[in-house]
C-alpha positions as a Python dict, from the first residue, in 0.01 Angstrom:
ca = {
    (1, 'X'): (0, 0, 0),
    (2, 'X'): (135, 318, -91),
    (3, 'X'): (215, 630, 187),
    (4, 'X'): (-46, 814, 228),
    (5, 'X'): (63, 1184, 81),
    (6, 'X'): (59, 1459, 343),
    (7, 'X'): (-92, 1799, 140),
    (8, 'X'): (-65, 2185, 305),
    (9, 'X'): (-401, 2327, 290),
    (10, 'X'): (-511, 2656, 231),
    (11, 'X'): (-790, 2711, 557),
    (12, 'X'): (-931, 3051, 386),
    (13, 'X'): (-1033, 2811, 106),
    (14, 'X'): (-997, 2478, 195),
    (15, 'X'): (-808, 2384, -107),
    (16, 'X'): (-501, 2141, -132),
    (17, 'X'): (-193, 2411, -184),
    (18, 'X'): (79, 2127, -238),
    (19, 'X'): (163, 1757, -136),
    (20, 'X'): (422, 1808, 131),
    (21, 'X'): (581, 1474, 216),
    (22, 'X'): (447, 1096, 272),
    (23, 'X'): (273, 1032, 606),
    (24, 'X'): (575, 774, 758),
    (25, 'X'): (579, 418, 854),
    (26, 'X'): (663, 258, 1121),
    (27, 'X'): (1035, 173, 973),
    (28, 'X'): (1056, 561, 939),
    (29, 'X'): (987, 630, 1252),
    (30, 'X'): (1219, 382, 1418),
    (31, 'X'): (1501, 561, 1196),
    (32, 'X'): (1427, 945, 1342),
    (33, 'X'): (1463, 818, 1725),
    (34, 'X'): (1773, 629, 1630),
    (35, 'X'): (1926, 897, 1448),
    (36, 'X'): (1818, 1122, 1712),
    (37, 'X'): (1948, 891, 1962),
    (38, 'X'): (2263, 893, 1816),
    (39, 'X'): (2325, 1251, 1830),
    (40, 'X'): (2260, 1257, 2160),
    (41, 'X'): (2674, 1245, 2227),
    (42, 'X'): (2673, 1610, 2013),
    (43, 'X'): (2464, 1788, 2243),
    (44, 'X'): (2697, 1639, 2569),
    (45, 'X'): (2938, 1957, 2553),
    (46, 'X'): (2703, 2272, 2708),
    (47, 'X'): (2936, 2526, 2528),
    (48, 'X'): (2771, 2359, 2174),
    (49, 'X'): (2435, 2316, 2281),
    (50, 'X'): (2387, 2747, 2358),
    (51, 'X'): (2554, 2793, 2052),
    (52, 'X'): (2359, 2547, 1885),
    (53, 'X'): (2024, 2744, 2010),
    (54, 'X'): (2175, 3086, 1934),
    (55, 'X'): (2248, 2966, 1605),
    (56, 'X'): (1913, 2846, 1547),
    (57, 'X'): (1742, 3164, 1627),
    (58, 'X'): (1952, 3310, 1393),
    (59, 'X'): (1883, 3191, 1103),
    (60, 'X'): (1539, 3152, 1160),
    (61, 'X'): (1548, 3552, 1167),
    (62, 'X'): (1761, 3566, 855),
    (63, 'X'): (1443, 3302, 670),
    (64, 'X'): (1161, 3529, 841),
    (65, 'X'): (1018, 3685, 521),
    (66, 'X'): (990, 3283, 365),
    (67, 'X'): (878, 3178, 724),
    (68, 'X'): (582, 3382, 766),
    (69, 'X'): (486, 3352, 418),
    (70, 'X'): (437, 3009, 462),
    (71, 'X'): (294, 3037, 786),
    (72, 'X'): (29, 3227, 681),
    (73, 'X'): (-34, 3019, 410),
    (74, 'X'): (-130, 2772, 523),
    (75, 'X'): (-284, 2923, 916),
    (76, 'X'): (-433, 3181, 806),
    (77, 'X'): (-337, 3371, 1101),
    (78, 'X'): (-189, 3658, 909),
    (79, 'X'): (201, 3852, 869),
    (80, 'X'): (183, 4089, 1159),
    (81, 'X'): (43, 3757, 1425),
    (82, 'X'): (325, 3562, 1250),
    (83, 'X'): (588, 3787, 1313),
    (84, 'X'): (569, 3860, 1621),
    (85, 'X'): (545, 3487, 1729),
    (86, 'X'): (836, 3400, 1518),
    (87, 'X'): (1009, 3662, 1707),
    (88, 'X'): (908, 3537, 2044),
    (89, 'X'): (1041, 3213, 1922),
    (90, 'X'): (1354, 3328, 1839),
    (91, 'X'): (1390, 3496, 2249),
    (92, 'X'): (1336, 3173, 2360),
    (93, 'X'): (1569, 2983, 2217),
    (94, 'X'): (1837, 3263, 2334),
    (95, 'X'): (1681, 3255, 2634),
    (96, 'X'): (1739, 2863, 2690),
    (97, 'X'): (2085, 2891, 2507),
    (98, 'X'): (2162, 3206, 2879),
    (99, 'X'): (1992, 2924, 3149),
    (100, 'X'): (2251, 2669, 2969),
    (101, 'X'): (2538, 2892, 2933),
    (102, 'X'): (2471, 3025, 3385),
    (103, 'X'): (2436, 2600, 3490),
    (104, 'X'): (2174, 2677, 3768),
    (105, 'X'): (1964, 2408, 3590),
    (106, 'X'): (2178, 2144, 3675),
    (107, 'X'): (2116, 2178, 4053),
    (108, 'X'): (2407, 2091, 4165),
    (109, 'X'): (2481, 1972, 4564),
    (110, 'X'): (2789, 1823, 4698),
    (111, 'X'): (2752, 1718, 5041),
    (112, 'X'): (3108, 1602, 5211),
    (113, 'X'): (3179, 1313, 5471),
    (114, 'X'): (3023, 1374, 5806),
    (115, 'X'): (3068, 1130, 6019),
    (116, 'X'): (2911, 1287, 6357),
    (117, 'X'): (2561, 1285, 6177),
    (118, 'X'): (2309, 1046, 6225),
    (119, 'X'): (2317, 847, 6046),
    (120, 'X'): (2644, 958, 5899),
    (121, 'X'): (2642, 1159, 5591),
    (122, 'X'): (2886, 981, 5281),
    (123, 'X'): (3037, 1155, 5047),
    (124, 'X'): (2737, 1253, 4805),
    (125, 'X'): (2745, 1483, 4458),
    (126, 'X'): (2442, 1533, 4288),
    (127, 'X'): (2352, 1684, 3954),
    (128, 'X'): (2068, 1609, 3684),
    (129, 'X'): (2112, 1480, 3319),
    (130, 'X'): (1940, 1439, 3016),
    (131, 'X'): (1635, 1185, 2965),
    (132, 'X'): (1737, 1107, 2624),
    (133, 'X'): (1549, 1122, 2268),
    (134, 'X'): (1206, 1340, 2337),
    (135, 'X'): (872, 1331, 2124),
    (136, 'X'): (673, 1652, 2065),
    (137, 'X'): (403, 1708, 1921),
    (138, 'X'): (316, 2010, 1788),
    (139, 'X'): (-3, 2241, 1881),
    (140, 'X'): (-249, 2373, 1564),
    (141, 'X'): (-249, 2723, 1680),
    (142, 'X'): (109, 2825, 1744),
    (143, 'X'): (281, 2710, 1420),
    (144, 'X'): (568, 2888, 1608),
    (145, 'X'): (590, 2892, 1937),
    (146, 'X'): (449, 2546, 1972),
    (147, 'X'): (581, 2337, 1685),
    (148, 'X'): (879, 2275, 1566),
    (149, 'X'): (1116, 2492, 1716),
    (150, 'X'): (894, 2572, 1961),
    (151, 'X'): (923, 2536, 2348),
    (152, 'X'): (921, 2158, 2413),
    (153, 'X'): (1210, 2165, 2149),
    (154, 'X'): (1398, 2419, 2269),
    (155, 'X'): (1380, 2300, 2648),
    (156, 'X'): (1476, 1988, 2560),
    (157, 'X'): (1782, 2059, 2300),
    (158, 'X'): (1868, 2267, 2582),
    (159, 'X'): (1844, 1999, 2860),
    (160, 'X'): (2043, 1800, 2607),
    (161, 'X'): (1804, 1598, 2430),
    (162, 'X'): (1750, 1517, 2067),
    (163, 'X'): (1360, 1549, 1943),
    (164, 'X'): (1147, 1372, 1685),
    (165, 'X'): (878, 1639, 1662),
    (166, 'X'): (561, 1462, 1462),
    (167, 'X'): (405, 1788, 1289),
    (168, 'X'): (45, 1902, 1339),
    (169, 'X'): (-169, 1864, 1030),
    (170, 'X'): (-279, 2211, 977),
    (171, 'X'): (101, 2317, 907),
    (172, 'X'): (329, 2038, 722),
    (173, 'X'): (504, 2295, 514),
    (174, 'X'): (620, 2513, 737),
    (175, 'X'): (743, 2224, 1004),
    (176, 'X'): (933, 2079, 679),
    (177, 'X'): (1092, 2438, 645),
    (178, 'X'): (1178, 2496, 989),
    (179, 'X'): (1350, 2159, 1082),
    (180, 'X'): (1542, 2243, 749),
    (181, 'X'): (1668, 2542, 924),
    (182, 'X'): (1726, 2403, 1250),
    (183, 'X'): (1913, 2127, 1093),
    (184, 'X'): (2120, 2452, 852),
    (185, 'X'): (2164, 2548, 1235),
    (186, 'X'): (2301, 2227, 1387),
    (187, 'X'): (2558, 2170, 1092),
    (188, 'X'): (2726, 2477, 1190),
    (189, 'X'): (2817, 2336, 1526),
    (190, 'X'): (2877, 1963, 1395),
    (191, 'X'): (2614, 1893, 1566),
    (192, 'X'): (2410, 1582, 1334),
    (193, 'X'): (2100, 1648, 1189),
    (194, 'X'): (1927, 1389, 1325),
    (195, 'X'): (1885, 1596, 1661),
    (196, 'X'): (1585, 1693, 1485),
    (197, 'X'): (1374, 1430, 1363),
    (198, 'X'): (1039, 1489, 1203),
    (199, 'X'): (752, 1285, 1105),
    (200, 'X'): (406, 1323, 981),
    (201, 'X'): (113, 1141, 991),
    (202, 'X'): (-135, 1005, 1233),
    (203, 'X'): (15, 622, 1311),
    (204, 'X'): (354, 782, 1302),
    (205, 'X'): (287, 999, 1599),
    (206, 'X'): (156, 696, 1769),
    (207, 'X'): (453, 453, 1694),
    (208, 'X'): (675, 751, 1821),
    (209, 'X'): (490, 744, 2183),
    (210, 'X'): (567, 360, 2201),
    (211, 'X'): (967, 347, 2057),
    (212, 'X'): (1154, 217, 2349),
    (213, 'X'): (1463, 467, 2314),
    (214, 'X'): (1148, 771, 2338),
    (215, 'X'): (1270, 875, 2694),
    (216, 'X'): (986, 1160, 2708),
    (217, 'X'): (648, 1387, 2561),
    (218, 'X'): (556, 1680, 2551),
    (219, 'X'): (204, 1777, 2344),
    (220, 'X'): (3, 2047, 2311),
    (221, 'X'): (-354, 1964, 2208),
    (222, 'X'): (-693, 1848, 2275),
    (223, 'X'): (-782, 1680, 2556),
    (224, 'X'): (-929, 1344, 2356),
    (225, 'X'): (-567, 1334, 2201),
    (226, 'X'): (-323, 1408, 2453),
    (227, 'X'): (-504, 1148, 2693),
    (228, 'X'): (-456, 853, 2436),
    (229, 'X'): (-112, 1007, 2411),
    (230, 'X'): (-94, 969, 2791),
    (231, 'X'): (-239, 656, 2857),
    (232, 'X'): (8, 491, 2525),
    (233, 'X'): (313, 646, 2716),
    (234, 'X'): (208, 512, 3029),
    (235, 'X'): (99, 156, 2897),
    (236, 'X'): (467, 109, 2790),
    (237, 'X'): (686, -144, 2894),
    (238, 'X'): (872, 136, 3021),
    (239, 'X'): (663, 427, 3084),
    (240, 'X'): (779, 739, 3063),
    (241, 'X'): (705, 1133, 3159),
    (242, 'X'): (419, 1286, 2962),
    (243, 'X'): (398, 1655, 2971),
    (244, 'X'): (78, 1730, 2813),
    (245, 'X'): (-119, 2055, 2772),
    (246, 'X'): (-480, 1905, 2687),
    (247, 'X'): (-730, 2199, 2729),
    (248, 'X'): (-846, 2467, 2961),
    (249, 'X'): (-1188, 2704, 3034),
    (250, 'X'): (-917, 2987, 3180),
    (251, 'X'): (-1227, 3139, 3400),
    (252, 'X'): (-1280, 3513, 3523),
    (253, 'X'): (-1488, 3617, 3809),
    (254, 'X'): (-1597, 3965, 3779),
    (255, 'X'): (-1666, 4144, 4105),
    (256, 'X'): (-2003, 4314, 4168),
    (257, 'X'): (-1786, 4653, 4295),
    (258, 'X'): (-1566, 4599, 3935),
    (259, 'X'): (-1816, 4599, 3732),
    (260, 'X'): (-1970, 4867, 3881),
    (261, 'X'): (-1645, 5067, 3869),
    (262, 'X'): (-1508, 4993, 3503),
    (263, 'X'): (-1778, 4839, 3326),
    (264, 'X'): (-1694, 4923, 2968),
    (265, 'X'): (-1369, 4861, 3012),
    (266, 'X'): (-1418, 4504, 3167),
    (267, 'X'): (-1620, 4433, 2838),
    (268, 'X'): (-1370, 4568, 2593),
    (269, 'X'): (-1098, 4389, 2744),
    (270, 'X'): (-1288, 4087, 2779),
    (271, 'X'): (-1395, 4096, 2392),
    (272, 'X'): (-1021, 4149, 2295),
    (273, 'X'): (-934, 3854, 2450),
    (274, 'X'): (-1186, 3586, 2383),
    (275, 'X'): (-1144, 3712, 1987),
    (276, 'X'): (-765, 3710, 1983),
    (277, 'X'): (-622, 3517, 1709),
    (278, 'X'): (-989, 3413, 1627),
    (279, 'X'): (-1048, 3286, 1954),
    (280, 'X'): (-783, 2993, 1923),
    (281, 'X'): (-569, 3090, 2240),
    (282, 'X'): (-473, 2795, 2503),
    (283, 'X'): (-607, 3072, 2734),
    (284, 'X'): (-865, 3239, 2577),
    (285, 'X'): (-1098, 3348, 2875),
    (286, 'X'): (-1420, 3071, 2812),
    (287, 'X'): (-1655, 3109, 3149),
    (288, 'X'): (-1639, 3448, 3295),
    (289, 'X'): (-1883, 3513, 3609),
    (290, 'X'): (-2037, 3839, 3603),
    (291, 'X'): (-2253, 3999, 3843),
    (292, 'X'): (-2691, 4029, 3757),
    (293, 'X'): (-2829, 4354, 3824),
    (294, 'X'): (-2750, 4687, 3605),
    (295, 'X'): (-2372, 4668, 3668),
    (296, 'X'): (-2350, 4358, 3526),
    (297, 'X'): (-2581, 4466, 3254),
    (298, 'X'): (-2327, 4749, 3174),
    (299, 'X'): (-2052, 4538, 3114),
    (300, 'X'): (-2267, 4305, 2865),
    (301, 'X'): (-2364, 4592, 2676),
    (302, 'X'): (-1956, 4660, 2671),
    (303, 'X'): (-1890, 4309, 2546),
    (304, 'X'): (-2170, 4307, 2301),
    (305, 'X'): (-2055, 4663, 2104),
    (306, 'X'): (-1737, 4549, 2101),
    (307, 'X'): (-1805, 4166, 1971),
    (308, 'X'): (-2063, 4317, 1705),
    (309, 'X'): (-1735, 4501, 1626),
    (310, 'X'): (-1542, 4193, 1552),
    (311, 'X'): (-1477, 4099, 1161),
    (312, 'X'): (-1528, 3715, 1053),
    (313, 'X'): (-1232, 3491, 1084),
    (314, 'X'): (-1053, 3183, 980),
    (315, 'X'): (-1005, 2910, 1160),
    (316, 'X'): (-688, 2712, 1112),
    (317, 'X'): (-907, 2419, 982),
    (318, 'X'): (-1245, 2328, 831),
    (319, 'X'): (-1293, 2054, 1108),
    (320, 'X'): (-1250, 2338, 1367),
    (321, 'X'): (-1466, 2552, 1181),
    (322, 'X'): (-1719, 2254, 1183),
    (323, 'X'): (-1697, 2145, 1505),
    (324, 'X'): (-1681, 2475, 1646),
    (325, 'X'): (-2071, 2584, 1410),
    (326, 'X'): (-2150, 2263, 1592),
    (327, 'X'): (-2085, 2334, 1921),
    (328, 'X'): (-2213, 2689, 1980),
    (329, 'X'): (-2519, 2585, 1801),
    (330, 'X'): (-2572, 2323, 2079),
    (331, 'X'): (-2494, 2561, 2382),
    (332, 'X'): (-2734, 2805, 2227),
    (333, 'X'): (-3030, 2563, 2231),
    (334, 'X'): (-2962, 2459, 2632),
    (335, 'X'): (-3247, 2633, 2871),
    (336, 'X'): (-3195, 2976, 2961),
    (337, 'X'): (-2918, 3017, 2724),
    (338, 'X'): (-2967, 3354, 2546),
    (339, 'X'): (-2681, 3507, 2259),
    (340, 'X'): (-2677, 3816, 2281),
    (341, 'X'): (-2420, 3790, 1991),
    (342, 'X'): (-2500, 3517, 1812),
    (343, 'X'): (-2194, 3350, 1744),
    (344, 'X'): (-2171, 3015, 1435),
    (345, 'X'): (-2066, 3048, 1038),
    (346, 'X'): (-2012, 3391, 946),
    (347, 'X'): (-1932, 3268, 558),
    (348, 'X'): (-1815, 2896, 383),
    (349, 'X'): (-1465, 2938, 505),
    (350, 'X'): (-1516, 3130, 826),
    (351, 'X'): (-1674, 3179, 1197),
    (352, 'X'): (-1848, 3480, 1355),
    (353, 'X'): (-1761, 3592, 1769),
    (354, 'X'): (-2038, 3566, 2007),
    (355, 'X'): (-2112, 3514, 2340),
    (356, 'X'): (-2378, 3329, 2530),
    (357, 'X'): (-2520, 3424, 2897),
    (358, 'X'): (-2655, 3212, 3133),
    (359, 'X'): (-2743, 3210, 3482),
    (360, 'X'): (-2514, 3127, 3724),
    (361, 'X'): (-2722, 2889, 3897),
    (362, 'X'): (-2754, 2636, 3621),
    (363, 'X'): (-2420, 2585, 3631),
    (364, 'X'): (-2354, 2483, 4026),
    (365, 'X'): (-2507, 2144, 3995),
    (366, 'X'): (-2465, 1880, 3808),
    (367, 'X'): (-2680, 1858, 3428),
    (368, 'X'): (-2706, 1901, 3092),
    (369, 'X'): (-2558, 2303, 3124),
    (370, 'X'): (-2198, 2092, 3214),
    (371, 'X'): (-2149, 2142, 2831),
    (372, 'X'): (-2117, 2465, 2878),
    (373, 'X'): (-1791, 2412, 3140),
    (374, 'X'): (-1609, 2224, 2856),
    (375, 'X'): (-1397, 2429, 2622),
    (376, 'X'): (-1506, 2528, 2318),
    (377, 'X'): (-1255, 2615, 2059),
    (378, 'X'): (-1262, 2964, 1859),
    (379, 'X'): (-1453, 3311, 1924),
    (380, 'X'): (-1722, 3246, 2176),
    (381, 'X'): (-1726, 3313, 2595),
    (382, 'X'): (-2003, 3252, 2828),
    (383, 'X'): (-2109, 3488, 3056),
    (384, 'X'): (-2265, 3334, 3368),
    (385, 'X'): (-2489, 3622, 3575),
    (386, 'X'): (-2455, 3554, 3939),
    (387, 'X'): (-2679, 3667, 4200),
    (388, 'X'): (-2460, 3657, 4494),
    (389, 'X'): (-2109, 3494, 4646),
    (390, 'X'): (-2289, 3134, 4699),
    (391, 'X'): (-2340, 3128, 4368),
    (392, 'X'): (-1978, 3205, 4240),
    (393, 'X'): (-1839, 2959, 4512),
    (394, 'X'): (-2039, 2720, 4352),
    (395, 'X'): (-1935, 2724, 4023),
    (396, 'X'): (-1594, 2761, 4091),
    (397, 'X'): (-1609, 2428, 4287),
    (398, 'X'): (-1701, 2226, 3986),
    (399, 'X'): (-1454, 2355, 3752),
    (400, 'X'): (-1191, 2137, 3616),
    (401, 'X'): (-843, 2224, 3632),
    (402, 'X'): (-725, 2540, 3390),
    (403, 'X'): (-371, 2709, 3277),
    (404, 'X'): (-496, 3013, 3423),
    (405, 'X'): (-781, 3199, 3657),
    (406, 'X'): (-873, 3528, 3666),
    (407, 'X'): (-1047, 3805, 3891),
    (408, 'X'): (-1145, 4158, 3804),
    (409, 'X'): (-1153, 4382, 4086),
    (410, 'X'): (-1210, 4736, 4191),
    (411, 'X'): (-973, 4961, 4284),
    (412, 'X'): (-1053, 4948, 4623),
    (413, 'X'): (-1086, 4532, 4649),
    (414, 'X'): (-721, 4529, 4493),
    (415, 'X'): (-599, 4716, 4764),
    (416, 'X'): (-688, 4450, 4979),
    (417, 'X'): (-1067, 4539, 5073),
    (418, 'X'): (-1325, 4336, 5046),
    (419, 'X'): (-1310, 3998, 4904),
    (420, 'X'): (-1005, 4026, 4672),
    (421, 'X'): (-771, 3815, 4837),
    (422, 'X'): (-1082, 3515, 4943),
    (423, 'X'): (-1134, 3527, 4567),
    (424, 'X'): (-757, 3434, 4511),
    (425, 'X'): (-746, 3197, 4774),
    (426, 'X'): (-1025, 3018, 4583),
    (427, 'X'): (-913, 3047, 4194),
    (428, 'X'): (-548, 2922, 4369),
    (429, 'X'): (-635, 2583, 4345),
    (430, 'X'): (-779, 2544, 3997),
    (431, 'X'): (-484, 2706, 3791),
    (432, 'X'): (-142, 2759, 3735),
    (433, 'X'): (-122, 3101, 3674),
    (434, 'X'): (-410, 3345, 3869),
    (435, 'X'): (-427, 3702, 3725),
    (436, 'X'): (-595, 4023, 3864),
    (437, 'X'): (-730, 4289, 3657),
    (438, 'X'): (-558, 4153, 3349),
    (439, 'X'): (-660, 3909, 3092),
    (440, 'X'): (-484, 3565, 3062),
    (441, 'X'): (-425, 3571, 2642),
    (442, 'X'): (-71, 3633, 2606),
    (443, 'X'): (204, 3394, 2799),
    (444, 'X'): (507, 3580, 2868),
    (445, 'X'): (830, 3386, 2816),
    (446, 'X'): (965, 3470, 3170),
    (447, 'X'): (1172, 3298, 3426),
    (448, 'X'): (877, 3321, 3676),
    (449, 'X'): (634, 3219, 3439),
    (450, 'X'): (443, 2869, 3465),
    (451, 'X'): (198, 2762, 3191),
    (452, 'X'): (69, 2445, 3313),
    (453, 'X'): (-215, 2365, 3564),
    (454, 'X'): (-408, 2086, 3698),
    (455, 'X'): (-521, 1795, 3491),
    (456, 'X'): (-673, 1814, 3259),
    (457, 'X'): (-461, 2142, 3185),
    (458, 'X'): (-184, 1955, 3222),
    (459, 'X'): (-102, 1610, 3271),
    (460, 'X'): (195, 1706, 3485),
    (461, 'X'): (320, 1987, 3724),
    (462, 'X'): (542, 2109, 3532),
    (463, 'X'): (520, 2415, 3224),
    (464, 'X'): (559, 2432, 2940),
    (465, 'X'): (656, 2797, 2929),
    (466, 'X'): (955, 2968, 3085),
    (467, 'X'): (1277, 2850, 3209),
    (468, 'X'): (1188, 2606, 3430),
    (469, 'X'): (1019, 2398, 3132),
    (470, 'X'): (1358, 2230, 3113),
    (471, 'X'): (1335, 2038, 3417),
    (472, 'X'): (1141, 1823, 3222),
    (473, 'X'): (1371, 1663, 3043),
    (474, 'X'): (1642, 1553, 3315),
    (475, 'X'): (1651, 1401, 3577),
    (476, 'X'): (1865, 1407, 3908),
    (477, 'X'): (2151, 1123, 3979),
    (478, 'X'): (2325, 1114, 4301),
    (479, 'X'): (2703, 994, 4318),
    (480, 'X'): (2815, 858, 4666),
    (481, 'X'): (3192, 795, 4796),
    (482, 'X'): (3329, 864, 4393),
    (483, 'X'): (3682, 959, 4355),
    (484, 'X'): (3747, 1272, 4218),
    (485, 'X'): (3901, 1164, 3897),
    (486, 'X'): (3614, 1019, 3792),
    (487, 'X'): (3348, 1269, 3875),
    (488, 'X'): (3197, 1471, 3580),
    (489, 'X'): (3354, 1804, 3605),
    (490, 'X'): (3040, 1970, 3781),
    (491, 'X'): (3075, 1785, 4079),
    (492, 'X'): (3442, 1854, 4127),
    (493, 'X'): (3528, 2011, 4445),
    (494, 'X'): (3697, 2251, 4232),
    (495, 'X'): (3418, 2353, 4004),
    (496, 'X'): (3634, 2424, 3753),
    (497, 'X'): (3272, 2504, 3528),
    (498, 'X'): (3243, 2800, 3803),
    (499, 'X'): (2847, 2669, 3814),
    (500, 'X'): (2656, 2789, 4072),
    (501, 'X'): (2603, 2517, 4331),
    (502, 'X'): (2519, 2386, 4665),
    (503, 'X'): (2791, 2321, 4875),
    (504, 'X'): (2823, 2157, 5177),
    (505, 'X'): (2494, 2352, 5231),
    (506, 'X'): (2594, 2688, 5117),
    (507, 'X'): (2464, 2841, 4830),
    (508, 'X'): (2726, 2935, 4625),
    (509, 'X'): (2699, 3147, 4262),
}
């Protein structure tokens, strides 16, 4: 049986723009993780691997124009969107190339003898290492950021771990052009090309999940796909770390006193967000809690001048398009659902914003309104109108784990007044990053940042976004009573690496 051809598809038509590649067998596969595997020994020497990343973001600058031309090709997400990701792309991989170069991320702790503990403390040096050969799978909506030189890729090259990235459907082109230009980047370090595998294809991504040299995943997609995904990596004879990002509601709680204070702004912001990118944000805001009563009506007539606002857009598929007509449609028809903006098919090829509204109290037990507490993918929010605190207490208690919670308060709760800081304390426990008088679209690539949550945000603790994202690809080993000479060079009493460390219990930098 022949390979099933792999075409890039134009979504603002939904024609076939060119056949791409084959989708690859199982043979294929097996020969990207053991390529990958063996340039594992390239990426050993730190020095390489930041100039490795460096060099990546590089040229990936110097092939922007092509880049984003291709990008929007076949995404539909247009130059100006495309740019700027690319660019944030680019940071990151500098930014991973400074946390190798500074060594904090090895954690490094030498403990010497002490014999007049108890129990008596051996000789101990500990440090963490690579995992080995890691699969990622790219997201749909960040052909960037999240794809093939994305942040799973980048924190793991920098950890020092090949990939096999299996592309997302939406974008084979442009994951064909950018592991072309990684690979430009590696050979300019001697540094194989097989560090960055790619396949395509549905059975390819799951024969990647299974290969026993796969030491680790990271995905960014829905939650139906990431949990197979999970469930494969854990079924393994070996099973191994999954970091998935599988969906999230990202849910704001309006206060009675904000909404009373900044109404029109509340809505603006909140229609800016939910729209951004044609609704297809990880953390577009999709249950916000707003208060009943005329303050609550202000900031719906906000929302609903500046939604009306909103052009038609492109999805980044016809499948999302469908199943996106398909799944508004259904909210709209639950009891006591109104649209104020109706929100569906605004043309063949694209989708019109909306919101629905709802009241708050259909939505703190269990029924058929649960749909509306699953995610729903593109330019719709739903605005629950709550009556008092019960209500919002209850809601909030049968919400599933998110990347992020919001609250919008007034300027008097935010400086610690009122119920400000009981709202946090309640939002805490349902997301990984909590925001106040912001709007959760837009992940900063930070040190501090964390874009992860509980399941099903994420099917670990870990993020996905930031510095720390590279923990996920080592793990700590422990040397006890090992002579000196044979040591790896961080754990020599000397550090002649000058890495920051822990030793003998003092910080050192």
């Amino acid at each position: 049986m022949a390979a099933a051809p792999v075409w890039s598809v134009d979504p603002r038509t939904g024609k076939q723009r060119e056949q791409v590649a084959v989708e690859a067998t199982a043979q294929e596969v097996d020969a990207a993780v053991r390529a990958a595997h063996e340039a594992r020994g390239a990426l050993a020497d730190r020095t390489v691997r930041a100039a490795f990343l460096r060099t990546a973001a590089d040229e990936l600058e110097a092939a922007k124009d092509g880049l984003v031309e291709t990008a929007d090709a076949e995404t539909a997400l247009g130059p100006v969107r495309l740019t700027g990701e690319l660019a944030r792309t680019c940071y990151q991989l500098r930014a991973f190339a400074d946390i190798v170069d500074e060594g904090a991320f090895l954690d490094v702790v030498i403990n010497h003898p002490d014999d007049t503990a108890t129990p008596p403390i051996p000789d101990l040096r500990r440090y963490k290492v690579p995992l080995g050969v890691v699969a990622v799978y790219s997201a749909s909506n960040f052909p960037f950021a999240f794809s093939v030189a994305g942040g799973d890729t980048a924190s793991a090259l920098a950890a020092g771990c090949p990939v096999v990235v299996k592309s997302h459907p939406d974008h084979p082109a442009l994951s064909e052009y950018v592991a072309k230009v990684l690979r430009r980047a590696a050979a300019r370090h001697d540094v194989p090309a097989g560090v960055v595998g790619l396949v395509h294809g549905f059975e390819a991504g799951v024969e990647l999940i299974k290969h026993p040299l796969v030491a680790a995943a990271g995905f960014t997609g829905s939650v139906r796909g990431g949990r197979a995904l999970f469930d494969a990596a854990a079924a393994r004879p070996v099973p191994i770390p999954f970091h998935g990002e599988l969906g999230s509601l990202n849910p704001v709680v309006v206060t009675e006193a904000a909404a009373a204070e900044r109404a029109e702004a509340i809505g603006a912001g909140l229609a800016g967000s939910m729209t951004l990118g044609v609704g297809q944000f990880c953390v577009k805001p999709g249950l916000v809690l707003a208060p009943a009563g005329s303050a609550g009506d202000a900031l719906l007539k906000s929302l609903t001048d500046a939604v009306s606002d909103t052009d038609a857009g492109v999805l980044l598929d016809h499948r999302m398009r469908d199943n996106f007509v398909a799944g508004v449609a259904e909210r709209a028809e639950l009891p006591d659902v109104d649209s104020p903006v109706t929100p569906g098919a605004g043309g063949e090829h694209t989708v019109s914003a909306g919101f629905l509204t709802v009241p708050a109290s259909r939505l703190a037990e269990e029924g058929e309104h649960d749909l509306l507490l699953e995610e729903c993918f593109g330019p719709v929010t739903v605005v629950a109108r709550y009556e008092d605190e019960a209500e919002v207490k209850a809601v909030l208690s049968r919400l599933p784990g998110n990347l992020t919670a919001t609250v919008q308060l007034s300027e008097e709760e935010a400086a610690g007044h009122g119920r400000g800081a009981e709202i946090l304390a309640e939002l805490t426990p349902l997301a990984g990053r909590v925001l106040v008088n912001g709007w959760p679209t837009g992940v900063a690539v930070a040190p501090a940042q964390h874009h992860g949550g509980p399941y099903p945000a994420t099917t670990s603790t870990s993020t996905s976004v930031g510095g720390t994202a590279i923990e996920r690809w080592m793990r700590p080993v422990a040397y006890q009573n090992a002579p000196s000479a044979l040591l790896p060079a961080e754990l020599r009493d000397e550090n002649p690496l000058g890495l920051p460390r822990r030793f003998n219990g003092r910080l050192e930098r």
